[in-house]
N, C-alpha and C positions, 0 to 999 in steps of 0.2 A: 134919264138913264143913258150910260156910254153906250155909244154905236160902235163897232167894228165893224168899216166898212174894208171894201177889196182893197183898195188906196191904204188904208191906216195899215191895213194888215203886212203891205208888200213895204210902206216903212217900216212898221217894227223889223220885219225879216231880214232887210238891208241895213240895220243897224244891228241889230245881233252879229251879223255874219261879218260886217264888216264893216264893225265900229270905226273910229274916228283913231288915225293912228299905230293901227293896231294892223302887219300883217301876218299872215298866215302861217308862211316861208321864212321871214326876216330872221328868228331867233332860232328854229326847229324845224328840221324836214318832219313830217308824219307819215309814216306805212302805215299801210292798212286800210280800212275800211271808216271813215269818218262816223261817230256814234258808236258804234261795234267796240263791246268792251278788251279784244284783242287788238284795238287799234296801239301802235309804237311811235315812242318820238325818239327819233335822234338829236340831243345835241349837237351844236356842233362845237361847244366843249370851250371855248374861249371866257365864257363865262359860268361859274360852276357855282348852287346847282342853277339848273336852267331856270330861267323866266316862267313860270304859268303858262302855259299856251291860251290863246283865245278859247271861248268856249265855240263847239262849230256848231253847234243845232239851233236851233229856233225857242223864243221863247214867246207866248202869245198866254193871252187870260186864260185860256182855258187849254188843258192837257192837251185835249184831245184834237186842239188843233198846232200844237207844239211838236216839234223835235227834240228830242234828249241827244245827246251826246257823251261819253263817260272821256274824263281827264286823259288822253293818251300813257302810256307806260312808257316811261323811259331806258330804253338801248342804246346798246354800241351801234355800230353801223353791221350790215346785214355780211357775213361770213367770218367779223371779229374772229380770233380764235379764243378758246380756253386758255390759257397762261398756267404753266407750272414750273414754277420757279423755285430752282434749289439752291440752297446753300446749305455747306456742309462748314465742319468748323477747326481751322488747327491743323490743315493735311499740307505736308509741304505739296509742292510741287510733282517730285518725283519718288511720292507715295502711291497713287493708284497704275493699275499698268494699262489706262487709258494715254499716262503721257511717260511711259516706259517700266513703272516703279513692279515691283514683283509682288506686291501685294494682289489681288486678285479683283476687278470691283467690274463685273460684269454688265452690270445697269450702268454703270458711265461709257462705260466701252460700246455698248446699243446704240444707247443716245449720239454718243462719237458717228457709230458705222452706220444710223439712219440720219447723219447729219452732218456738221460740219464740224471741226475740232479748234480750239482759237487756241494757241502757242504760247500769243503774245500778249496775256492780258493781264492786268492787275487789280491790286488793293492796295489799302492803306499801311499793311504790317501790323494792325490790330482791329480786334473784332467791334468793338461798339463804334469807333470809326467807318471801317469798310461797313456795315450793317446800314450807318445813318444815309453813307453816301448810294447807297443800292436803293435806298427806299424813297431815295427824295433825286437822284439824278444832279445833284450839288456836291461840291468838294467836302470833305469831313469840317473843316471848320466855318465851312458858311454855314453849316446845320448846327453847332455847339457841340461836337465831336471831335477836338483835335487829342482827347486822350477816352481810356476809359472812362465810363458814366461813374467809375467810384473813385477817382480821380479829378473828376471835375472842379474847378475851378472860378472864380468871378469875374472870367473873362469873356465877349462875347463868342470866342472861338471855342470855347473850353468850359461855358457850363451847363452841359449836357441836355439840352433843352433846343426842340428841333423848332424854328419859330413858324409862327401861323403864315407865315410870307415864302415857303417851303414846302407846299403841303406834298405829300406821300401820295405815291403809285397806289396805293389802298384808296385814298381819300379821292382822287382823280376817275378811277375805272370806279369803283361806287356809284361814284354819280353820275358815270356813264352809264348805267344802268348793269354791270356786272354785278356778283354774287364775290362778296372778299371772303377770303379767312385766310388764318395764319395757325403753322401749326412749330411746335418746338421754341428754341431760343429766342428770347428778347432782352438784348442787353438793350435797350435805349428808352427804358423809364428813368428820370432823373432817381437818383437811390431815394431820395428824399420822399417822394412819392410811391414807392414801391411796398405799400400796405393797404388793409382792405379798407383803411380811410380813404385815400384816393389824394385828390383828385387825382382821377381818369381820362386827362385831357391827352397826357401824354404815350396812354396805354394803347393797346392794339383799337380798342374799342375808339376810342377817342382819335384816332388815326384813321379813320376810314373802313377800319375791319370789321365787315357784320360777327364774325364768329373768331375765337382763340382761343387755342386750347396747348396749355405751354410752359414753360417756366420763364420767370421773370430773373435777370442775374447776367453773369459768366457763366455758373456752368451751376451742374448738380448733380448728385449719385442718381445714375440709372435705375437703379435698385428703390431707393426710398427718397424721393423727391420732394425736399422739406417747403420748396417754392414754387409748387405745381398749381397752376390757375388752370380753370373753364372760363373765358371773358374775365370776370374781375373775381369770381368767387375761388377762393383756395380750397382744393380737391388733395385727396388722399386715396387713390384707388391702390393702393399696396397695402392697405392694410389689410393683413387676414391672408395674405399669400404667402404659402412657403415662400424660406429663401432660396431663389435664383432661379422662380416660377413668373416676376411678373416684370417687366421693364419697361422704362419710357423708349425705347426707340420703338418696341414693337408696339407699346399702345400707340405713340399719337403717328403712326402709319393706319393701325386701325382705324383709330377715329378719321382722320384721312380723308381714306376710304368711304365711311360711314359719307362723309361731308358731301364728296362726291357726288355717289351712288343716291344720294336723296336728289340734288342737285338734278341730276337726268332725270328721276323717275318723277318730279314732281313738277321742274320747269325745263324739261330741255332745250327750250329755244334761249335760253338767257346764259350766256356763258358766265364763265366761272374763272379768278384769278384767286388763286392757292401758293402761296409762301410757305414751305419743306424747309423748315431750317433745324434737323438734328441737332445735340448735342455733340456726334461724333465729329471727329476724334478729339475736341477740349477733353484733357482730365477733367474726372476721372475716367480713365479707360474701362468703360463694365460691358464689355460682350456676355455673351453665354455662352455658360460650359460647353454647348455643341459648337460650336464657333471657334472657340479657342481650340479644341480636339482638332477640328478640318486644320485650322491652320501651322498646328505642332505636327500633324503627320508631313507637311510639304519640305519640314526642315530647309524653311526658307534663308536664315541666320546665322546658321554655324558657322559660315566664314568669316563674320566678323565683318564692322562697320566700314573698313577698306573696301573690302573686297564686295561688298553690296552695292556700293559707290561707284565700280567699275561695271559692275555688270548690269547695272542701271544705264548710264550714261554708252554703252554698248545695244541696250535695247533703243533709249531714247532715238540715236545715231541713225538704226535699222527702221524706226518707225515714222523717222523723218518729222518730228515731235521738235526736234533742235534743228538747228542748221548745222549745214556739213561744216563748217571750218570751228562749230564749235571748240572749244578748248576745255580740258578737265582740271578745272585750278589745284595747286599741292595742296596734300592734306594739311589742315595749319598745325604748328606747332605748338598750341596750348590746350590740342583734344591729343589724349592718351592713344597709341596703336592697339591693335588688337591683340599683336605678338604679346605686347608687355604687361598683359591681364595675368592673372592668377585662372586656374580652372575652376574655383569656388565663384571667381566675378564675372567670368563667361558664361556660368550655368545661370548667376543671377540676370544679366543683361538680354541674354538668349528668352529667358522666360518675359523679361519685361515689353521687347521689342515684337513678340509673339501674341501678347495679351493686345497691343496698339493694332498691330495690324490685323485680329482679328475682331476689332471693333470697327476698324474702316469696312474689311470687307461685312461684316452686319449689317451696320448701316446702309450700303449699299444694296445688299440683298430686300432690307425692308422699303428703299425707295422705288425698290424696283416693282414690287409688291403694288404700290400705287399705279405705277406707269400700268400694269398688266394690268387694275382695275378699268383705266381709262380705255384699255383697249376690249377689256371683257363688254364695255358700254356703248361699242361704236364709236369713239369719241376721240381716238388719237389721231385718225387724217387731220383730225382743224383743230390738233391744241400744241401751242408752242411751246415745248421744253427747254429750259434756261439750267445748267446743270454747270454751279460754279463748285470748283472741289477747294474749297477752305478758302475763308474769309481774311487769311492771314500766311506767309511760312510758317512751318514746323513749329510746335513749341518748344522754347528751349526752357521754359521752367520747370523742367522738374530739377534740375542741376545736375550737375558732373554725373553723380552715381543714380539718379534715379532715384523715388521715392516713393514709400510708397502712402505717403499721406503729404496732398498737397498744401495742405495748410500748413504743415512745418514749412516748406520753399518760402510764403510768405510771412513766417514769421522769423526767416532767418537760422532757421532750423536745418542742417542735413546732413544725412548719416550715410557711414559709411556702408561700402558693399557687405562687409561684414555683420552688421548690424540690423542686416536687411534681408538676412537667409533665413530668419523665423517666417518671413511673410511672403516664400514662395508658395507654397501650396494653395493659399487664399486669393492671390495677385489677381486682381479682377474682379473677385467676390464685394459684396456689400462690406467684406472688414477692413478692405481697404478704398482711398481715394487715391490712386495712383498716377506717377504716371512716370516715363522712361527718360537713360540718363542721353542729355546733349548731344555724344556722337551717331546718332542716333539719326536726334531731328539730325542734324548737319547734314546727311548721307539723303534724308530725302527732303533734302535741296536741290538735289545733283540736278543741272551742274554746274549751278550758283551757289554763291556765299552768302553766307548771314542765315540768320534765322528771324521768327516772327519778333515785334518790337524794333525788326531792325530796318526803318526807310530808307535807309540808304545804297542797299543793294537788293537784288532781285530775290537774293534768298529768301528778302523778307517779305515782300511786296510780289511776285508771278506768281499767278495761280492759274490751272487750268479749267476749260471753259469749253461743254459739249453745248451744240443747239442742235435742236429736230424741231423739222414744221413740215410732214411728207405732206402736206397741200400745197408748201411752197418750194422746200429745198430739194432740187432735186440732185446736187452734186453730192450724191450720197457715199460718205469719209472722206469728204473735202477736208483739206487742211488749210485755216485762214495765221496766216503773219502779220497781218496789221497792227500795230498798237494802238490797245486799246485799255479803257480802266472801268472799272467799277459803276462811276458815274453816268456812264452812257450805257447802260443798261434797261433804265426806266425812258429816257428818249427812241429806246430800239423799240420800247415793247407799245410805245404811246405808236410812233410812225406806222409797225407792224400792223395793229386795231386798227386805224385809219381814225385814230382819236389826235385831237392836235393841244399841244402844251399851252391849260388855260395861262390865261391873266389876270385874272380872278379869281376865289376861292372863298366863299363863306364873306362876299364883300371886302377882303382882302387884297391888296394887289401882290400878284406874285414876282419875287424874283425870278431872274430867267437861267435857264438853268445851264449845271456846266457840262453838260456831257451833250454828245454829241450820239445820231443815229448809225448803228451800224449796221442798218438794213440793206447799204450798199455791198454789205459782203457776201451777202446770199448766192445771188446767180452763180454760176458756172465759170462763170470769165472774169467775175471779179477778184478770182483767185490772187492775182499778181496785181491788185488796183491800190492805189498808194494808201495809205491810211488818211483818214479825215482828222484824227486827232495827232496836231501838229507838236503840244506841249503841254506836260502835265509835270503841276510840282509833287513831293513827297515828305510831309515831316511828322514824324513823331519822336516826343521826349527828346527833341533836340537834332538827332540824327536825321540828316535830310538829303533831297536829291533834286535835281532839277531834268527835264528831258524834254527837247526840239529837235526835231527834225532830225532826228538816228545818232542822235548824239545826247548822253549824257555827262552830269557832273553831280559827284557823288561825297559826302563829309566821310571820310576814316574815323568808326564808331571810335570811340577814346576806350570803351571799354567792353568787355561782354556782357551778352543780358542775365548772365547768372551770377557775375561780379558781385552783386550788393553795393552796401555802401562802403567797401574797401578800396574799392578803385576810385581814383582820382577822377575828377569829374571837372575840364573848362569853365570856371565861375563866369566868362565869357563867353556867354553862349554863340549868339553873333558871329563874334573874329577867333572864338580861339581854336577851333576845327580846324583841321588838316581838310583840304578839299583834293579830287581825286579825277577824271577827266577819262571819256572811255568813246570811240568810236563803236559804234553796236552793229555797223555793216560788217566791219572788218573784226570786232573781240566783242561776241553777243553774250561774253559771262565775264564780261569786267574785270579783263586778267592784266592787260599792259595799261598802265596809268600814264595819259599822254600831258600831264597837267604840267610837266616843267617845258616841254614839248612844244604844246602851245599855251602860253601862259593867256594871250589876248581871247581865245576862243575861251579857255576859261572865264576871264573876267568877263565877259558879256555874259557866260550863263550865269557867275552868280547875282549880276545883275539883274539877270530876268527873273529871277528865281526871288530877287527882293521885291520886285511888283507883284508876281505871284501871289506871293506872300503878302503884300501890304491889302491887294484887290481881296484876299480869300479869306481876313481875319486871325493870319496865323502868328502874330507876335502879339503878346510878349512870349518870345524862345523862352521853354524852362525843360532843363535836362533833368533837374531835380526832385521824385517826388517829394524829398524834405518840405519842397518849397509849397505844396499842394497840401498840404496839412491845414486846414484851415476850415473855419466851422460853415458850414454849408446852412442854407433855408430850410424849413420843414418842422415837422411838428418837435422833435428833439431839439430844435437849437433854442440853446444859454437856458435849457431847463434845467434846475439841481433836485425835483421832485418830480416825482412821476407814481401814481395812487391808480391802481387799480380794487374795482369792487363786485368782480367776478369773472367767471372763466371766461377767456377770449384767446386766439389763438394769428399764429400767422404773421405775424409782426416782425421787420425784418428790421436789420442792424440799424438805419439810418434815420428811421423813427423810434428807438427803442431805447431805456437808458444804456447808456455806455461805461460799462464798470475797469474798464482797460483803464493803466495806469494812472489810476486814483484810488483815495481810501474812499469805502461807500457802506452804505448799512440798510438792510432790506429786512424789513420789519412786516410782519403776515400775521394776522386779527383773523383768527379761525373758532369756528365751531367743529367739535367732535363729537360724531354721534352716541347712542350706546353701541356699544360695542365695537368702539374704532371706528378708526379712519385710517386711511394710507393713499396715495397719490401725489402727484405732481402741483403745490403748491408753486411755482415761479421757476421758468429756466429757458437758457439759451445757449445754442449750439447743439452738438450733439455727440457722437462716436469721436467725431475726429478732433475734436474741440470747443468747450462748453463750460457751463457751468448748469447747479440746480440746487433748487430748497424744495424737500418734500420729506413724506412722512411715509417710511419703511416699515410696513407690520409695527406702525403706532407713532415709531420711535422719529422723531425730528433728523436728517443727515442735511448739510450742505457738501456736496462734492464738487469740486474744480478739475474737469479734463484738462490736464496738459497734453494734448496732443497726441493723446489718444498712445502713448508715451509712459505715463504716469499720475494715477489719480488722487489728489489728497483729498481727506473724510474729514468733517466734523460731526460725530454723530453722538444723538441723547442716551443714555444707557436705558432708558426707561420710556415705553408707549406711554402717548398720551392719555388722562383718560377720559372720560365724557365730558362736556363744558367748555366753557371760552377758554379759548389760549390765547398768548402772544409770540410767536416766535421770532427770535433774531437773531441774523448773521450778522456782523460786525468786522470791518475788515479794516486795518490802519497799515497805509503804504507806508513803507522805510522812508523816510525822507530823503538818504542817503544813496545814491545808485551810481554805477559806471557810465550807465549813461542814461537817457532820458524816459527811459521807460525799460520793461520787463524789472523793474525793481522787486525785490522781496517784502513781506511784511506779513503778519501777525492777524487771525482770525480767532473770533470768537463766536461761538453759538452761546445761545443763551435761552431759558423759557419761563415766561412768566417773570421775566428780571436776576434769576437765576441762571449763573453761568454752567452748562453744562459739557461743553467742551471746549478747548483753545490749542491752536498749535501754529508754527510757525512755515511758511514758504521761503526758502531762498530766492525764489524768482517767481514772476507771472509770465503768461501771456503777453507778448511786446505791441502786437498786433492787432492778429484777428481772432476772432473766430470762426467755427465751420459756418462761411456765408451763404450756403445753399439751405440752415436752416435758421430757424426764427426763433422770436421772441415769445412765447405761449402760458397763460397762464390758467391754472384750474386743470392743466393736461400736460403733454409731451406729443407734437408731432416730429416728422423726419425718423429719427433714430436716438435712442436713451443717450445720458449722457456716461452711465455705466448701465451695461445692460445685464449683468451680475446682479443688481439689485432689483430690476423692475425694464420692463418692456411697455412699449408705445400701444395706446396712447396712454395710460397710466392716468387717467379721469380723477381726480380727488374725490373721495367718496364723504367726506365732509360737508362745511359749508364756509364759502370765503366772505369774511365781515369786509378785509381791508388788508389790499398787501401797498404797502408804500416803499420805493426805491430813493431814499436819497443819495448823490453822490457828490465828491470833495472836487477841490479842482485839480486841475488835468497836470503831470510833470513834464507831454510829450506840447509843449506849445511850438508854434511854428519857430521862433526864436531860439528857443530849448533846441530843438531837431538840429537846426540850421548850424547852430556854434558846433556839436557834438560834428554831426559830417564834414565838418572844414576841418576839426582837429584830426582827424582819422584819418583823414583825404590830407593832411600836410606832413604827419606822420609817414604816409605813405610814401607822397611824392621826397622827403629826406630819406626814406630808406631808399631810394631810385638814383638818390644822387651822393655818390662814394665819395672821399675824401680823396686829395691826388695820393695815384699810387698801390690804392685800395681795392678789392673787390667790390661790386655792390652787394649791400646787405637785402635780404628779404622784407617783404612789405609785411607792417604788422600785423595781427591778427585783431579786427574790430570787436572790441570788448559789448557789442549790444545785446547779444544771445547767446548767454553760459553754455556751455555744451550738453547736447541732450541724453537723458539717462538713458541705459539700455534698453530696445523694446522690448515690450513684453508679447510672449507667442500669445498668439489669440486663436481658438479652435473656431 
């Protein structure tokens, strides 16, 4: 029999404790109480996740003369703080009146007067860019963000896809032992992935976030959010709520909250990092009625887009937001004055600009609603507030006059002011997706130029930027002027923890990142400390900038972001830019252009601007999205059938068939019970633009929403009656069109092989549809696609055998696009060049998008 004697025993103990190899310290400090199941390890974070720590107890034959020890829990380091980190979406500049604007946004102004206020900061000029670079501390195209994620491309800078060698502030504090969640917007699931097929790699969850609760996209109605997730499941908590009772800004501050308040009561020793990223202010603009009241009694507006623009950059001035020698560049002359409105398009603009800003301040009020839970909890002395106001400048899509459905902007669609006085009364409401015309954003730029999409001036790119940490800052309404961008956000917040930038990540090696820490700006006396970030590039869609050392150089947009494809566009992307040259000590809003001036100090920046650029992934330059046309990976690509064999829901554009211009035929193998059937057989989009096959108190309809605009029917004279049907829509594009898409053509229903209705469109849909809702079938979520006929969710009360979508091939091919915008674009540029002696003649009108029919009021 084995003996244990004292000897054998005080080996085994010495080899448990301190095997061969193996120390204690090397990979992980441990707090606590060794064995004690509240014992903590700290990584120290260079490798993520951590190594196993040794085991520390004893292990011997028998229990009873053994030590247990429980695996240590892994922490931050001991006073970490809580992290709440905001982004808001689409707010220019000098929109909130934390950085002068007249809007009202109380909770940024706290965060401001408990904290320090940043001037000088930036973004990328678009949101799924600025988003990738805040989350990972990397320029937007080292993460595959150099455009929109619907946009993306097969390039490594451009297709939308953040690589495992980048991992996310989520993925980093996780495994530092914090608590993630993310609550609102996420533009940066590649589209293609953005259904409840998944894969999930690239979703919040798959990123590092234990919890998300959100929508997946650009944007979506407040009201009825057709692309609302919990983690990966799509959620519908509006149904069943009157209209303009339930909204997403104020639930996911709720839920928020909820995240929180559990967070304390169940672990309060383990902090928590919480990503706030609202829809407000992306269209659609949906405040509430109460909201919109507060902000029509202040008759903030009535003077009109000049006179905002002065009294803005007059508070800026007072609040010392700008620098004193700033300048207030001339109104340009291709936005309209206020003088030269009509009173019918002031009442309309006044109401639109009212509706925006009283969804800024909303959103504000419900972020603020969290901040007061953290403090209802004890919990705001040690949690750092990061409170960036838009991801982007002002939007300038709605165009010229405003809209009040954004999905016409992107389908080339826009109506005049006149056209647009049925949809005041509603403006804001669920019947519209709105949002305000151009002079608008421009004014809350002040008192920069451009707007969002535009990198190459500040109008597009400055955004301001509250911090509060009352544990550490104590220069309470400090104002910091350093430049700084985006990128150094997650390096601030990694230094702040006392967590340091792994090298590792899931056995990956990481790249190292581009941002820089600005925890140097905290103290008191760092007020005036030089900035640590010496040079940061900027491009999007062509337009770009370069900036060292208090000096930038800037490309002359060729065109505006509301132009379309009428405006002539550099087929040389590279050389064919006017470049621009601005001292920022001496003209900090890029008013005297020193580029002829110094032509040398020019050429060196745009030399550095081309390593920038070569080190960060950002060529191949494309100004074009003609040129982004192109069939993307996912479960829709080079399918021409697609069979579904019962109800399913939630399916978003970019795995879904795509019936845009092509001919297609959607054939639905149903059973009808006794006594009827009616519901939502197959449909996509919704109010604002859609289509659907379903059965109306019996009878078969296909309707096609134009844009919410005009609906054309094909419907059966006669309900079905009990037994197998076959029903089919049948659609054959013109062959013939102006240009490569929005063609007309010919629809037929039919039942049982029996044609039952047929009529003709002059035009489709060139585009899109409404991309905030989905693909659904057996149902209708988001919003009807006529709500005259039948309300969500409209369940088919049947049974589905077999709905089958085939469709023809595409008229919009990249080549197709590409010839039509060179003709229109040459067009252009001869009506710009007069014959000697001549006036010049006007540029022509782009035949892509017939003009739209009158709206119709909607109660």
């Amino acid at each position: 029999m084995l003996r244990i004697t004292h000897l054998t025993r005080a080996l085994l103990l010495s080899a448990v404790v301190f095997g061969a190899g193996v120390s204690s310290t090397s990979a992980q400090q441990i707090r606590g109480t060794p064995g004690a199941p509240s014992a903590v390890m700290t990584p120290q974070g260079l490798q993520l996740p951590a190594p196993t720590p040794p085991f520390t107890g004893a292990i011997l034959p028998n229990a009873i003369d053994s030590a247990p020890a429980w695996p240590p829990q892994t922490m931050p380091p001991e006073r970490a703080p809580n992290v709440l980190l905001i982004l808001t979406d689409d707010v220019g500049y000098a929109a909130p009146s934390t950085f002068g604007g007249v809007i009202p946004t109380p909770t940024l102004d706290s965060v401001a007067q408990n904290g320090l206020r940043y001037t000088t900061f930036h973004t990328t000029a678009l949101c799924s860019p600025t988003r990738a670079a805040l989350l990972t501390g990397r320029n937007h195209h080292q993460v595959g963000f150099g455009n929109v994620a619907e946009l993306s491309s097969g390039y490594p800078g451009y297709n939308s896809i953040i690589p495992p060698e980048t991992a996310t502030i989520g993925r980093i504090l996780q495994q530092n032992g914090y608590a993630t969640a993310w609550f609102g917007k996420n533009h940066n699931v590649p589209p293609w992935e953005a259904s409840t097929a998944g894969p999930f790699t690239n979703w919040p969850s798959g990123m590092g976030f234990d919890y998300f609760y959100g929508f997946v996209g650009g944007d979506t109605s407040q009201w009825q959010p057709g692309n609302l997730f919990r983690n990966t499941t799509p959620i519908h908590p509006y149904l069943g709520a009157a209209p303009g009772t339930w909204n997403l800004i104020t639930a996911m501050a709720d839920d928020a909250i909820t995240y929180i308040r559990n967070r304390a009561e169940i672990d309060p020793n383990r902090p928590w990092f919480v990503h706030f990223a609202p829809g407000a202010t992306h269209a659609p603009h949906h405040p509430t009625q109460e909201w919109i009241q507060r902000i029509e009694a202040l008759n903030l507006f009535n003077d009109g887009w000049e006179r905002l623009r002065e009294r803005i950059f007059e508070n800026q001035k007072r609040l010392g937001v700008i620098p004193a020698n700033a300048v207030l560049p001339p109104w340009p002359d291709f936005l309209p004055r206020w003088d030269s409105l009509s009173d019918a398009e002031k009442r309309l603009f006044i109401r639109q600009v009212t509706v925006y800003a009283a969804y800024l301040a909303y959103a504000d009020a419900e972020t603020g609603r969290v901040i007061a839970e953290v403090e209802r909890l004890g919990q705001r002395d040690n949690t750092l507030i990061i409170y960036i106001s838009g991801d982007n400048g002002s939007s300038a899509e709605g165009s010229l006059n405003g809209t009040p459905n954004e999905v016409m902007y992107f389908n080339g669609v826009a109506l005049t002011a006149e056209q647009q006085m049925p949809f005041i009364p509603v403006w804001g409401t669920d019947r519209t997706y709105n949002h305000m015309a151009v002079p608008w954003t421009w004014s809350f730029g002040t008192p920069y130029r451009w707007t969002k999409q535009v990198a190459s001036h500040f109008g597009g790119t400055r955004n301001g930027m509250a911090v509060s940490w009352p544990a550490r800052i104590t220069d309470r309404g400090g104002i910091r002027t350093q430049f700084h961008h985006v990128i150094d956000i997650v390096p601030t917040i990694l230094d702040l923890a006392g967590i340091p930038q792994p090298n590792m990540v899931n056995g990956i090696a990481q790249r190292p990142m581009d941002g820089v820490s600005m925890a140097y700006t905290l103290p008191r006396e760092a007020a005036q400390a030089p900035s640590t970030r010496r040079t940061q590039y900027f491009e999007i869609l062509g337009n770009r900038a370069i900036y060292h050392d208090g000096w930038i150089a800037s490309t002359t947009p060729p065109s505006t972001p509301w132009a379309g494809a009428t405006s002539p566009l550099p087929s040389d992307v590279m050389n064919g830019y006017r470049w621009e040259l601005y001292d920022m000590s001496a003209d900090p809003t890029q008013v005297r252009d020193l580029a002829a001036e110094q032509p040398e100090r020019l050429r060196s920046m745009q030399e550095l601007f081309i390593m920038e650029a070569t080190r960060n992934q950002v060529f191949p330059l494309n100004n074009s999205i003609a040129a982004m046309i192109s069939t993307r990976p996912g479960p829709a690509a080079g399918r021409r059938q697609f069979v579904y064999t019962g109800a399913s829901c939630c399916t978003q554009a970019n795995a879904a068939p795509n019936i845009l211009n092509r001919s297609y035929r959607i054939t639905a193998e149903i059973e009808v019970p006794q006594g009827g059937a009616s519901g939502m057989l197959v449909t996509q989009g919704g109010r604002f633009a859609g289509w659907g096959l379903y059965l109306r108190e019996g009878r078969p309809v296909f309707t096609m929403n134009m844009l919410d605009l005009e609906r054309v029917k094909w419907e059966a004279p006669q309900a079905l009656p009990p037994g197998r049907h076959t029903v089919v829509f049948d659609f054959a594009l013109d062959p013939q069109g102006p240009a490569p898409f929005a063609h007309g053509g010919t629809g037929t229903l039919s039942v049982n092989g029996t044609q039952v209705a047929q009529r003709s469109m002059p035009r489709t849909i060139p585009f899109t549809f409404a991309w905030d809702e989905t693909f659904d079938v057996g149902l209708d979520t988001g919003t009807p696609v006529d709500d005259r006929d039948y309300q969500v969710p409209f369940n088919f009360t049947g049974r589905i055998g077999r709905i089958t979508i085939d469709t023809g091939e595409t008229t919009t091919t990249t080549e197709a696009v590409i010839r039509f915008l060179a003709a229109i674009q040459a067009r252009a540029r001869d009506a710009e060049r007069p014959a000697p002696g001549t006036a010049p003649a006007a540029a022509p009108a782009a035949p892509a998008a017939p003009a739209a029919p009158a709206p119709q009021r909607r109660n």
